[in-house]
Each structure stands twice: as structure tokens, then as C-alpha cells.
C-alpha positions as CSV (number, residue, x, y, z in Angstrom):
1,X,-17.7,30.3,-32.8
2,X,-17.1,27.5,-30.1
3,X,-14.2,26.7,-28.2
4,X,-11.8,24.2,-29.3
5,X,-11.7,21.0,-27.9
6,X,-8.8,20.3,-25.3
7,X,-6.5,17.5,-25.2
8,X,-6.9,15.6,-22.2
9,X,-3.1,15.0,-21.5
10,X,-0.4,15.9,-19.3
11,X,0.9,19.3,-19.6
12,X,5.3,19.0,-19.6
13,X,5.6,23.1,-19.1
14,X,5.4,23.0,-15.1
15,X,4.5,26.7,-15.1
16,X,1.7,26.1,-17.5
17,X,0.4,23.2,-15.6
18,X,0.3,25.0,-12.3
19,X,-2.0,27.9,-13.9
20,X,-4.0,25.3,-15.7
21,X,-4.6,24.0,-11.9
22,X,-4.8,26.6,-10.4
23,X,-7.6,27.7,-12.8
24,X,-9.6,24.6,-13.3
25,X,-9.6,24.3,-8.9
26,X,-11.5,27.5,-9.2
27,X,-13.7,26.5,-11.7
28,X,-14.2,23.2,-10.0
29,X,-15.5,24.8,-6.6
30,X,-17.8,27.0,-8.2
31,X,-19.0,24.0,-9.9
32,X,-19.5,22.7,-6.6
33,X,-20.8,25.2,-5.3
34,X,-23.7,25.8,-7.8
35,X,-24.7,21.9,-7.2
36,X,-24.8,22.5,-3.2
37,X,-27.1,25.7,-3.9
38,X,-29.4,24.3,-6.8
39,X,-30.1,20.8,-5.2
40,X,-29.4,21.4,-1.9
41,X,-27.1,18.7,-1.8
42,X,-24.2,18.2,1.0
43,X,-21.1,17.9,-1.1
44,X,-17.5,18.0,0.2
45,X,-14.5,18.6,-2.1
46,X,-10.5,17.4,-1.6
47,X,-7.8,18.1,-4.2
48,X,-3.9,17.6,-4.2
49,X,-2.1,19.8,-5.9
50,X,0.7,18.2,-8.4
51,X,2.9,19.5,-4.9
52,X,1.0,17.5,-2.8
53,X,-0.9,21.2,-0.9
54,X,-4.4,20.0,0.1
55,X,-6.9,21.5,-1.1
56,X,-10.9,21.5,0.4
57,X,-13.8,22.9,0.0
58,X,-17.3,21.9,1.7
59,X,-21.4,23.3,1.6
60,X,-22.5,23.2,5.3
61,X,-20.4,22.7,8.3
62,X,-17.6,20.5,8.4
63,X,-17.7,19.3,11.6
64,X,-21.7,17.6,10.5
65,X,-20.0,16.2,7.2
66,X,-16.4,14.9,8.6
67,X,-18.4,12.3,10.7
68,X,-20.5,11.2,7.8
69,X,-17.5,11.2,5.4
70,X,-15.5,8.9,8.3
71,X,-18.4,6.3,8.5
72,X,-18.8,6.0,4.7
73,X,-14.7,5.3,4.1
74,X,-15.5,2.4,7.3
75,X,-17.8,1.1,5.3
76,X,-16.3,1.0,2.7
77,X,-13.2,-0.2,4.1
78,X,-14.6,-3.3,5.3
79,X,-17.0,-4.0,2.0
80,X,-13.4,-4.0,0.7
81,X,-11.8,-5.9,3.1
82,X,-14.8,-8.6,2.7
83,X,-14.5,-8.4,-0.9
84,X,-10.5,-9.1,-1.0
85,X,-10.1,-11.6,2.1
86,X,-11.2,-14.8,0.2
87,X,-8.2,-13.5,-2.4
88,X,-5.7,-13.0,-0.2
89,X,-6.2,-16.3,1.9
90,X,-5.9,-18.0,-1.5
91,X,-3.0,-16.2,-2.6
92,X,-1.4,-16.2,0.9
93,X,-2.2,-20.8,0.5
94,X,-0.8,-20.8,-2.7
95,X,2.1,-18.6,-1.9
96,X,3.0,-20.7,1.1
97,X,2.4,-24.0,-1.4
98,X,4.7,-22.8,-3.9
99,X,7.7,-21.4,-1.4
100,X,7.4,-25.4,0.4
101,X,7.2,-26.6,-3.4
102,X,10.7,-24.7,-4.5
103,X,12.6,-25.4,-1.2
């Protein structure tokens, strides 16, 4: 016999949620783990707890994946910044249309 299938949805009994975290954290960096080991892949791991406690877990030296994880949020920063600037000029025109509009 199988396991049931769980409800994805929040759990209200704060005790009960903070095993269920707790738990699943482990399970996730073994998870993680196992893909670093069978693929030889360089994977990094950050989780919050519901208390806001960082958690991290990386395969390989830190100090060789901080660098690459700092270049890839730059990038993406700015692919995001390009992607949004022709939206805020717009809204920042028609914003500044509407306020001269009203007043």
C-alpha cells in the first residue's frame, strides 16, 4: 500500500508546521545532495524558515559558487531592469499626464 496523497496547503498548528519544516529541509538537502553526487552538478541551496533563520546548503566550495551566483542575479538584474524600463517611463508619462490633468 502507497502513501496517501498530501494536501498542498498551509498547515494552522504552528508546532506541526515547524516539524513538517524542519523535516522536509532535511529531505530537501539530501535531495540535493544526491543530484550534486549523481550529475556532478554545482548546486547551491537557500531556505527561510517561516521565522525568517536562513538556511544553506552548497556541493563544492562556496567561495567558487558565491561569485558565480553574484554575476547571474547582475544579470539578471539588469535583463530585468531592461525588460521593465520602457514600462515605467510610460507609466511614470502617464502618471505625470494624469496629476497635470486633475490639478
Amino acid at each position: 500500500m502507497g502513501r496517501g496523497r498530501v494536501q498542498l496547503r498551509r498547515i494552522e498548528n504552528k508546532i506541526r508546521r515547524q516539524v513538517t519544516f524542519s523535516k522536509r529541509r532535511t529531505g530537501l538537502v539530501k535531495k540535493v545532495q544526491e543530484i550534486s553526487v549523481l550529475c556532478d552538478a554545482d548546486v547551491a541551496l537557500i531556505v527561510f524558515s517561516p521565522k525568517g533563520k536562513l538556511f544553506e546548503y552548497s556541493a563544492g566550495s562556496r567561495f567558487e559558487f558565491l561569485p558565480r551566483l553574484i554575476n547571474l542575479l547582475r544579470t539578471l538584474f539588469y535583463h530585468l531592469l531592461t525588460f521593465l524600463r520602457p514600462h515605467i517611463i510610460f507609466f511614470s508619462i502617464y502618471t505625470y499626464i494624469s496629476l497635470n490633468f486633475m490639478f
